[in-house]
C-alpha positions as CSV (number, residue, x, y, z in Angstrom):
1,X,111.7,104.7,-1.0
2,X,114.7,102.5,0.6
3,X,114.9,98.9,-0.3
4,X,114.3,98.7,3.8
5,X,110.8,100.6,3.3
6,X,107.9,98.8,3.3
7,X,104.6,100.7,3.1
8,X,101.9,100.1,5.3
9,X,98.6,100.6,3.9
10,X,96.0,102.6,6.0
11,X,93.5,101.3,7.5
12,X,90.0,102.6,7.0
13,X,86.9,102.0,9.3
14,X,83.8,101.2,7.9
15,X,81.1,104.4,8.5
16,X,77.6,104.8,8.6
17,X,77.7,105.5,4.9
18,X,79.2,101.9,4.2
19,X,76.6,100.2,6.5
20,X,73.7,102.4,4.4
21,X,74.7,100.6,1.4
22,X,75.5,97.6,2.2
23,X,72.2,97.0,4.0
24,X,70.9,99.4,1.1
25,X,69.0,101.6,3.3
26,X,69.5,105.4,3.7
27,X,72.4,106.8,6.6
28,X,69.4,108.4,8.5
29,X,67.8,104.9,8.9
30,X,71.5,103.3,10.1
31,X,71.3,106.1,12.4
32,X,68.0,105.7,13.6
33,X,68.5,101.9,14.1
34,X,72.4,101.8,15.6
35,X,70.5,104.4,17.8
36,X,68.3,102.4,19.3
37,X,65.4,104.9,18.0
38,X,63.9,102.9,14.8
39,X,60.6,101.4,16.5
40,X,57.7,102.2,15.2
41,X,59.9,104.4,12.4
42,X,61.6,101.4,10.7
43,X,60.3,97.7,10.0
44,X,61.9,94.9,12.0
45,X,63.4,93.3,8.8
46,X,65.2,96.5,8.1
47,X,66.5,96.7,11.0
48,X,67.5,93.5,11.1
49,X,69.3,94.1,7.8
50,X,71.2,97.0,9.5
51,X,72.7,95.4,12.4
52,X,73.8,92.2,10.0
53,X,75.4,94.4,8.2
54,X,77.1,96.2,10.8
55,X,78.1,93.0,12.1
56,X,79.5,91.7,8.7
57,X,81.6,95.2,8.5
58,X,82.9,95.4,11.8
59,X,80.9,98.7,12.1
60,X,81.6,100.8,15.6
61,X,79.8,103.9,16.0
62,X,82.2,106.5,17.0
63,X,81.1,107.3,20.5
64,X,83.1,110.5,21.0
65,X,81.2,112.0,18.0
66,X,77.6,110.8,19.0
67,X,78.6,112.6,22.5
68,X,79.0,115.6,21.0
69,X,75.5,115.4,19.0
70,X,73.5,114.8,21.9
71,X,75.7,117.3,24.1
72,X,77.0,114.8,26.8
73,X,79.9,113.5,27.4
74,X,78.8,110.0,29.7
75,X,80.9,111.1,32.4
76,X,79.9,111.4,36.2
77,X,81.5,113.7,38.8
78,X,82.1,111.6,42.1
79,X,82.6,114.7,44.8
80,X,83.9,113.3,48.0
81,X,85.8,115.2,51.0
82,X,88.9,113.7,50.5
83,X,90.5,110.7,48.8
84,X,92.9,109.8,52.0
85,X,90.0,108.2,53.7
86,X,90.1,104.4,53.5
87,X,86.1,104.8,53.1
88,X,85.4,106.4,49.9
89,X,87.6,104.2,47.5
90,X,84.6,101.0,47.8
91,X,82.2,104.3,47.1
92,X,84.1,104.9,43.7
93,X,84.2,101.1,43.3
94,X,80.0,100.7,43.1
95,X,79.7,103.8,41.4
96,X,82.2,103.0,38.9
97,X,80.7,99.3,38.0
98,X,77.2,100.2,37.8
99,X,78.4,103.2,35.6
100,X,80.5,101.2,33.0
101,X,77.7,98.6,32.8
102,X,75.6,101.7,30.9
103,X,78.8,103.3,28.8
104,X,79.5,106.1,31.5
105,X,83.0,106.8,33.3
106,X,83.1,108.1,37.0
107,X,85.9,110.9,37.7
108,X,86.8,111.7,41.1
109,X,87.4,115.0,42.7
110,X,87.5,116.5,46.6
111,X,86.0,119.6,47.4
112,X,87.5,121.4,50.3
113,X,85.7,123.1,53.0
114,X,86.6,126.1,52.3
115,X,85.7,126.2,48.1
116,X,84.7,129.6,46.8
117,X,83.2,127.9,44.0
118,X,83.5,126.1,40.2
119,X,87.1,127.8,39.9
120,X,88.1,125.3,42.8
121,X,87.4,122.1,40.9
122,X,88.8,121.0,38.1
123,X,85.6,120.3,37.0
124,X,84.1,123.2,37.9
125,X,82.2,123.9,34.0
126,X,78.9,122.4,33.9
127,X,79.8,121.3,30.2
128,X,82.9,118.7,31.4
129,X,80.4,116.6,33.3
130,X,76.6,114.9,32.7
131,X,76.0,114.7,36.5
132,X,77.2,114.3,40.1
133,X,77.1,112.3,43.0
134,X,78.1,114.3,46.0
135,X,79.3,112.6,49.5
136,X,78.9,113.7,52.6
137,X,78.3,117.4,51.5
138,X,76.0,120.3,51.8
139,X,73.1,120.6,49.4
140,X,73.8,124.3,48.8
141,X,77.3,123.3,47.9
142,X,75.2,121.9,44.1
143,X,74.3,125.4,43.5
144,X,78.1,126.5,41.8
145,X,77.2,123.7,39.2
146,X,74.5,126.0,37.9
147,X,71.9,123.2,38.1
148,X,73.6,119.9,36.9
149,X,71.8,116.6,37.8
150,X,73.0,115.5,41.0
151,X,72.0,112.8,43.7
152,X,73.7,113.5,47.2
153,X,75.5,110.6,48.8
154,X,75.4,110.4,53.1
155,X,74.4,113.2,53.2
156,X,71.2,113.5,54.6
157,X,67.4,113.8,53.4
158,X,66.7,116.7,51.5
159,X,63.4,117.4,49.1
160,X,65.5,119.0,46.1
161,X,67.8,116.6,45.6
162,X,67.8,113.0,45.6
163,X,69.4,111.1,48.1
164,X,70.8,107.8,49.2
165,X,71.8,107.6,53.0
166,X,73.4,105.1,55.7
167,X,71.0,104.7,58.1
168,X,73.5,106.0,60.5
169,X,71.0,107.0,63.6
170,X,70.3,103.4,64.1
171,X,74.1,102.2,63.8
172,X,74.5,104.2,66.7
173,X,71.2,103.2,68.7
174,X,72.5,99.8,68.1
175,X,76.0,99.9,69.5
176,X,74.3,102.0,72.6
177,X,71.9,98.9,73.1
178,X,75.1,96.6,72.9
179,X,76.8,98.7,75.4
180,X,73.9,98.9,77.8
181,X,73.1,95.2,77.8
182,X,77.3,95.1,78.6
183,X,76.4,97.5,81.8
184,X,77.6,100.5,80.6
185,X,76.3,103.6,82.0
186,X,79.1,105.9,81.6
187,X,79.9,106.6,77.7
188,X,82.3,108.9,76.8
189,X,81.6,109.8,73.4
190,X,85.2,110.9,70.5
191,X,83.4,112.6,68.1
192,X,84.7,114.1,64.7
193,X,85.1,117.9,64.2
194,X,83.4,118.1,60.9
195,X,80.0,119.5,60.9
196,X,78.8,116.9,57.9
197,X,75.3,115.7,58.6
198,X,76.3,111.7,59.0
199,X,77.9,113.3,62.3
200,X,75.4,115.0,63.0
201,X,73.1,112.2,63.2
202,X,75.2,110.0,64.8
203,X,75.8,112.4,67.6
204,X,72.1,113.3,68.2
205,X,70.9,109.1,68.0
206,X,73.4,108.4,70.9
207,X,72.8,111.5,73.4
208,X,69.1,110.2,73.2
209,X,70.0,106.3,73.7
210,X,72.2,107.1,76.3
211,X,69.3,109.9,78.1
212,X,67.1,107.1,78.2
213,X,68.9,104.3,80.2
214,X,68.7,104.7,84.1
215,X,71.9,106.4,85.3
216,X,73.3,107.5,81.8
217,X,75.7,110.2,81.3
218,X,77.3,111.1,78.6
219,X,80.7,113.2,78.1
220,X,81.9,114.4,74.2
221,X,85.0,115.8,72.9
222,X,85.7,116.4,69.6
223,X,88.7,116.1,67.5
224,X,90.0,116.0,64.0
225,X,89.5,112.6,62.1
226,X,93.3,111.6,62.7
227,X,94.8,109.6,65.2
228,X,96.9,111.6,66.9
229,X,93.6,114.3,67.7
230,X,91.7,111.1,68.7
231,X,94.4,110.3,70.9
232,X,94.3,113.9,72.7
233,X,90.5,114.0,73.0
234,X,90.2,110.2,74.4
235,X,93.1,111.3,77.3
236,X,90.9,114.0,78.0
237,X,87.6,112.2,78.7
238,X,89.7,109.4,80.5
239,X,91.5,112.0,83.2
240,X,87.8,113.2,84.1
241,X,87.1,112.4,88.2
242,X,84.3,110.2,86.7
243,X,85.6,108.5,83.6
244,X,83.5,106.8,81.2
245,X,84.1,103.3,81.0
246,X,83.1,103.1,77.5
247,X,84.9,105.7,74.4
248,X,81.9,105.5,71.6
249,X,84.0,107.0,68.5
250,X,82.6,108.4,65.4
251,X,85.3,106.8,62.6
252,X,87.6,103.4,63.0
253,X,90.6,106.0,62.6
254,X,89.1,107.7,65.9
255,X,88.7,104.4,67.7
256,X,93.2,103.7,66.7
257,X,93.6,106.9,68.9
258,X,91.4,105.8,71.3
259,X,93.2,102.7,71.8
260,X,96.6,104.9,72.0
261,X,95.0,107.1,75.1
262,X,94.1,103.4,76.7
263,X,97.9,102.8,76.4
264,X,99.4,105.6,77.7
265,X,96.8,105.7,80.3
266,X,97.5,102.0,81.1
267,X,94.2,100.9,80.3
268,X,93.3,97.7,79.2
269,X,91.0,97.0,76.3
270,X,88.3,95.9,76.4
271,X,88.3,94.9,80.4
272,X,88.8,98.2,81.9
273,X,87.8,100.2,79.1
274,X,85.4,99.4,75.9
275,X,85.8,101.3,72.3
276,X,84.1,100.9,69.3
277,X,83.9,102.4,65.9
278,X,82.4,103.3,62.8
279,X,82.7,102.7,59.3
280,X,84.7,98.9,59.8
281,X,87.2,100.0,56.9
282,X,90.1,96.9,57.1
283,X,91.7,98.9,60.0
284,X,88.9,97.4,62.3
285,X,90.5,94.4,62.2
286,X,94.1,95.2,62.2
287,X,93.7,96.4,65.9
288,X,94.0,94.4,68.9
289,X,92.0,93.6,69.9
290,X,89.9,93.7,66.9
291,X,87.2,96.8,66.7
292,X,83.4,96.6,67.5
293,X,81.8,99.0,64.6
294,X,78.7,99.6,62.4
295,X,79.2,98.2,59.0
296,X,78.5,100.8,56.5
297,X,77.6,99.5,52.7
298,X,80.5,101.8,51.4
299,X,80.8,100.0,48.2
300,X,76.5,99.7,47.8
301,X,76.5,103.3,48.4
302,X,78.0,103.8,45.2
303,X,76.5,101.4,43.3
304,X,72.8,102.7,44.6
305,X,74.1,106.4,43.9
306,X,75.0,105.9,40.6
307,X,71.7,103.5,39.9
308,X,69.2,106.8,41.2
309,X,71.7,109.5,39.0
310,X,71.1,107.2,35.7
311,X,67.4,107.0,36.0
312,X,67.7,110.5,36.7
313,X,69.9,111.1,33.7
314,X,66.9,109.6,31.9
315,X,64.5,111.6,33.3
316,X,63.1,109.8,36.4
317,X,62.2,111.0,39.9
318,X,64.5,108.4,41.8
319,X,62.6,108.0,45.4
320,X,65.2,108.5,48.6
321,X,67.1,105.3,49.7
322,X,68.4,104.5,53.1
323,X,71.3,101.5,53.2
324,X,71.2,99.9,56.9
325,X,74.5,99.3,58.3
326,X,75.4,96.3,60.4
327,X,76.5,96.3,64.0
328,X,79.7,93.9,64.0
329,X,80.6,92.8,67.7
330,X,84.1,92.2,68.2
331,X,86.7,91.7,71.0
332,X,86.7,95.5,72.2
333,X,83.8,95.8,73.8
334,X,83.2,93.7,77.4
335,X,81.1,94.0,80.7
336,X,82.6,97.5,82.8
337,X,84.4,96.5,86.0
338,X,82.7,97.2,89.2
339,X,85.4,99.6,90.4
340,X,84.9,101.8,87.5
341,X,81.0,101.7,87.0
């Protein structure tokens, strides 16, 4: 050794076997108490005893190993349709918090529409994860995960799985009630291409609302969930002989196009045409004039998701939950002008 080398001495970490004699119990009692499984097996006082010592050691368990003894690795798949959307990052958020709070981590994957199956996800092996929360995806999609606990997020009710929905259908009844008390009787309706029940739901709740009022009439196109597509399918409904005087989109992104066709048609917003949205992500109030939408609880979502998978990690029958949203009137929407009613 150099006159420069200066050894370091290693550093050992107290073990069960060190907490055993210190408290002077046996391991398997350290075990049982450090476990959390000691009632009614051990006395109080013992384990009492235990955890002081513990405490005076420094004791950690090591978590990786206890993992591998009880076959879980306290991870959670969070399955969403992509991770470009401004909407799913508050879903990881809730999901996330609720999930540290009980020693779990939260990884995040997309699954295409077109997935063949496990080999498409990097998560694909039933063994990598302890569950999965699934947004905005078909039930049958669980089935390549050969029966791992699941709770599906927006995604509509279904008996096999448990759920936790936006109550969507009466978002959209309530922006068609906020439009009819406006006047409007024309609605022209931008909705997204992506057969996804949320869509679904929204779609069916406003060709109702609208049935129902005297004089309603409804027009739909679809279109992609970008901008420019919004754009295309807005100029479309607007160049019919009888325009709507009201563009009801499915997403804030569609509503951004919608204003676009407003512009190039030289429409003003909202006093010769009304939009509103969906969602209110942040872009709702970077337009101008700022967005009417439906609040959705993205961030609760998770939260709630993750609260129903744990209990059903634990061996509960969590009960379906349905988040309301919140119709948030802003400057977009406005009384139709006579000429165009």
């Amino acid at each position: 050794m150099s006159a420069r080398e200066v050894p370091v001495p290693a550093i050992s970490r107290p073990t069960s076997k060190d907490v055993a004699q210190e408290a002077g119990v046996s391991q398997s009692t350290v075990s049982l108490v450090l476990g959390g499984k000691w009632s009614g097996r051990v006395s109080p006082a013992t384990a009492r005893s235990v955890r002081d010592a513990a405490e005076r050691l420094g004791y950690r368990p090591n978590q990786a190993a206890r993992n591998l003894r009880l076959g879980t690795t306290r991870t959670v798949l969070l399955m969403v349709p992509t991770l470009t959307a401004p909407f799913f990052g508050p879903v990881y958020t809730g999901a996330a918090r609720v999930a540290a709070r009980h020693g779990f981590g939260v990884v995040v994957s997309t699954w295409p529409d077109d997935a063949q199956g496990p080999a498409d996800s990097p998560f694909g092996s039933d063994e990598a994860i302890d569950g999965i929360l699934a947004s905005s995806l078909a039930p049958d999609a669980l089935a390549r995960f050969r029966g791992t606990p699941a709770v599906m997020l927006d995604s509509g009710p279904d008996g096999a799985v448990p759920t936790v929905d936006f109550g969507v259908a009466d978002g959209m009844r309530a922006i068609a009630r906020h439009l009819a008390g406006l006047g409007h009787r024309r609605f022209g309706h931008v909705a997204a291409a992506v057969d996804q029940w949320t869509f679904r739901a929204r779609a069916a709740a406003l060709a109702t609302a609208v049935a129902a009022l005297p004089g309603g009439a409804l027009a739909r196109d679809s279109c992609a969930i970008d901008v420019a597509a919004a754009k295309d399918a807005a100029v479309r409904l607007l160049s019919a002989p009888h325009p709507p005087t009201v563009l009801v989109c499915d997403d804030d992104l569609i509503a951004a196009g919608a204003y676009k066709a407003a512009r190039a048609l030289g429409l003003d917003v909202p006093s010769e045409l009304s939009v509103t949205g969906f969602d209110d992500v942040l872009l709702a109030t970077a337009l101008e004039p700022e967005l009417t939408t439906v609040r959705l609880p993205a961030e609760e979502l998770g939260a709630q998701g993750m609260t129903a998978l744990l209990d059903l990690l634990a061996g509960g029958r969590p009960a379906p939950r349905v988040l309301p949203g919140e119709l948030i009137v802003r400057d977009s929407t406005a009384p139709p002008r006579n000429r165009r009613v």
